[in-house]
N, C-alpha and C positions, 0 to 999 in steps of 0.2 A: 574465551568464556563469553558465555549469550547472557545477556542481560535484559530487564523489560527494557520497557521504553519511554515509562514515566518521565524521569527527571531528562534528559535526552529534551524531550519534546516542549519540557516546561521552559527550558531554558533557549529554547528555538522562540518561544511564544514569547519569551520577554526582549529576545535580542534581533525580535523581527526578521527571523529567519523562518524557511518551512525545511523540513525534510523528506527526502522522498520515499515512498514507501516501496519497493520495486516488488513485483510480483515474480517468481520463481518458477520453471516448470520440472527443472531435470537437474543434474550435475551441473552440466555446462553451463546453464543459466546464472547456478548459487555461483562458479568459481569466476562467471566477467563480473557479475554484481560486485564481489568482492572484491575483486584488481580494482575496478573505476572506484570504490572507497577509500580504499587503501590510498591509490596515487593523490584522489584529489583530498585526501585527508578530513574526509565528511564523517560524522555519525554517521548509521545506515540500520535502517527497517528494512528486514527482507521480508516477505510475507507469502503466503499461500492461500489460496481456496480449497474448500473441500473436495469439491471436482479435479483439482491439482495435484493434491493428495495422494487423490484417491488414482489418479493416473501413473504418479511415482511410486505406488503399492501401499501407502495409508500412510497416518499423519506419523507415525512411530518411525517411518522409512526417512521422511522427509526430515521430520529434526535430528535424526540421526545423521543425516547426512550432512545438513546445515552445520550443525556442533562438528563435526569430523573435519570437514571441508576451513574451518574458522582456525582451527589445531593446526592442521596440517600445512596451512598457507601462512601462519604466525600474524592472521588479523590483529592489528595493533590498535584497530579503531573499534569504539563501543560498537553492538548490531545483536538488534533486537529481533528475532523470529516470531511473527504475528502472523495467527487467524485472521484472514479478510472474508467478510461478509459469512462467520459461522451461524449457524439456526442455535438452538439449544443443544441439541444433541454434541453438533459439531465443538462446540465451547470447552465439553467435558473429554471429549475425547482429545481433545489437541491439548488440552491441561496434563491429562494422563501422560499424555506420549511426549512432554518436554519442551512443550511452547513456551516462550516465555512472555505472550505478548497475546489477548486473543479479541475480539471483534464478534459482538451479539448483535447482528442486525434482529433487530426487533420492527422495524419498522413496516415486515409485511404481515405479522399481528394480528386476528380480525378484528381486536380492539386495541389502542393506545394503554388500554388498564394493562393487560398482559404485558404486552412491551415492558410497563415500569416494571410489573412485578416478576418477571424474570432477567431484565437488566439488574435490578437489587439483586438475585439470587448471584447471579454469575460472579457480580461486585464482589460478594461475601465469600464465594467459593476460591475467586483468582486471588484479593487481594490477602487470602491467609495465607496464600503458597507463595509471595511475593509476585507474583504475574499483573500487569495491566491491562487494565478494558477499555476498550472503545466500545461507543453506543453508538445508534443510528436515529436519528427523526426525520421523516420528509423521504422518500422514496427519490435514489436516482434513477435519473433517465437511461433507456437503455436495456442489456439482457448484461446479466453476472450469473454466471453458474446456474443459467435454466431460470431466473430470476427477473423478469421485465416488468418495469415501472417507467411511467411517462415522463419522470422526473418533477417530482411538486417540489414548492415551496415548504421551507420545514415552516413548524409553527412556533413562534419565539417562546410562547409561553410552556408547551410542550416540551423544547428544549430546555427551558430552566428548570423543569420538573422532573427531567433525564441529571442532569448535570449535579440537579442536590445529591441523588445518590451515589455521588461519589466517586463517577466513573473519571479515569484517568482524559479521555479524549473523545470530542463530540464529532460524530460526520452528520451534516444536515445538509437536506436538499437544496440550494438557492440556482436551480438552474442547470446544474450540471448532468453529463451522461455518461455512461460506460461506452466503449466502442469508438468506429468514428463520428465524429463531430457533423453534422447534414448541414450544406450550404444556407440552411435557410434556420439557423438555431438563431434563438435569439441572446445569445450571450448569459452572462454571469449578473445575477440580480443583486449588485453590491447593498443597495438597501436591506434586503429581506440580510446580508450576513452584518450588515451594521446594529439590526434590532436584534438577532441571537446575541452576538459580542455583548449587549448593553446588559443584556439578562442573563449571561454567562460567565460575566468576569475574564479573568485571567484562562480561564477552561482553554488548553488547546482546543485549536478545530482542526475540521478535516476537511480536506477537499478531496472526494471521489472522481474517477473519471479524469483524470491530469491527463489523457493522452489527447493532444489537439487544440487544448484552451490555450487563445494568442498569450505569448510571455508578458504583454504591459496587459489581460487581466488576470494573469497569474500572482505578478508582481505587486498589484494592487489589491487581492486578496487578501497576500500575504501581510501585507502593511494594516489589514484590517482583520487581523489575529487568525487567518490561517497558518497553520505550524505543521502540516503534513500533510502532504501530497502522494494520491496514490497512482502506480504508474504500470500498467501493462503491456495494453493495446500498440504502447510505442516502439516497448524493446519487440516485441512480434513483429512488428515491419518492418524493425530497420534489420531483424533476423532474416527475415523471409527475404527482402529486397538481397543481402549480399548473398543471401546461399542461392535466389535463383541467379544473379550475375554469376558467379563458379557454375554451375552449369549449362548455363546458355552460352559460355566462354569454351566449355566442352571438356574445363580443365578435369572433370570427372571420369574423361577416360584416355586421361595424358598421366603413364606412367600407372602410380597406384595413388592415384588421386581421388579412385574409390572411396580410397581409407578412411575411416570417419572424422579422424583426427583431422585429416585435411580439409575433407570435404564441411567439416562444422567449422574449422576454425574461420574464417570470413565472417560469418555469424555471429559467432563469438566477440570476434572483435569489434563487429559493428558494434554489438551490446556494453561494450565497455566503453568506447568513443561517445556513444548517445549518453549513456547515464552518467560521465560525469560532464556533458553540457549540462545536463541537467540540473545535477548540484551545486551547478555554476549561476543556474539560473534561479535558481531557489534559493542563493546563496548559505548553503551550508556549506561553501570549500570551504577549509583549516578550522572547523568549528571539532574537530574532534578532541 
């Protein structure tokens, strides 16, 4: 059974812990997600994009499969299925289709007025159906689902006026990006997340863009009330990295190595090794 991710996350925030958000593309994706939960005995945010979606044949496919996939495997640990980075449209349609969990980036907006007042709408619409919201202030760095922002600083005072309304979990900019990380970034702006936290209380935050940030500024985030990390760009490469070793190994056409089952499961596996370093790293083992 899928649950949001409210309580989940609030109790990440008070035990200084974060959780990982893992982004999802297919089956095989939802079922390492799930192994690396299960074994390392973590909560677990699985989440999606619209473009994700919309690649698995629409959001109706996807939580249908997530919820199937949680049955069939006897998930014993909570997991939240969440909208990453939805518009408006995206919010209502992933509510219909059995999200339990969904994400209003407001923050590309032409005005901050709109942001609040369709962050409040979404608020009122998830939080009757029991569903959780995450908002956005501050553009990250980077390209999300057609989506490029240079990555600002969120605005603290912005962020307390997202946060009154009620929304479950904040992501604000301090620096971070989508994708990989470029030699010459300049790191994580722990001030600019020290002034949101002072005007946000107890509010989970988010940290976007988890794929590449060093673990001691992960670590140190976390310590200063980040409570979820989201995570893509990683399990892709350590995807792509073992399924091109099976092929350039030639093990693809030894026997029926074809077979997809073979030829993904390396893949596979990588994605289940990397995600729960992860939640090793975030410290959410055995919080489940």
């Amino acid at each position: 059974m899928l649950v949001n991710a409210a309580d989940m996350l609030k109790q990440a925030e008070a035990g200084k812990y974060a959780l990982g958000a893992f982004n999802t593309n297919n089956l095989e994706w939802t079922l390492a997600i799930f192994q690396a939960a299960e074994e390392a005995k973590s909560p677990l945010i699985i989440q999606c994009t619209a473009g994700a979606a919309k690649w698995m044949g629409g959001f109706k496919v996807c939580a249908d499969m997530v919820k199937a996939a949680a049955e069939a495997t006897g998930l014993s640990v909570p997991v939240a299925l969440h909208l990453d980075h939805g518009n408006f449209e995206d919010c209502h349609t992933a509510i219909e289709a059995g999200f339990t969990s969904v994400m209003y980036d407001g923050s590309h907006e032409e005005t901050f007025d709109l942001n609040l007042e369709r962050t409040a709408e979404i608020v009122k619409l998830a939080h009757a159906k029991g569903i959780s919201v995450e908002a956005e202030v501050g553009g990250i760095g980077g390209t999300e689902d057609g989506v490029t922002s240079n990555g600002e600083l969120a605005d603290p005072e912005q962020c307390r006026q997202i946060a009154e309304l009620g929304v479950d979990f904040l992501a604000c900019g301090i620096g971070n990006i989508h994708g990989v990380y470029p030699e010459d970034w300049a790191g994580l702006s722990f001030e600019r997340l020290g002034e949101i936290k002072a005007l946000t209380g107890d509010l989970p935050l988010v940290l976007h863009g988890g794929s590449g940030i060093p673990v001691d500024q992960i670590q140190k985030a976390i310590s200063l009330g980040v409570s979820k990390i989201n995570v893509n760009t990683d399990l892709q490469l350590v995807f792509a990295a073992a399924t091109r070793e099976y092929v350039e190994a030639g093990k693809d056409q030894q026997g029926k190595g074809f077979d997809p089952r073979k030829l993904l499961k390396p893949g596979r596996d990588a994605i289940v090794a990397r995600t729960k370093e992860l939640m090793e790293e975030f410290g959410s083992v055995n919080k489940a």
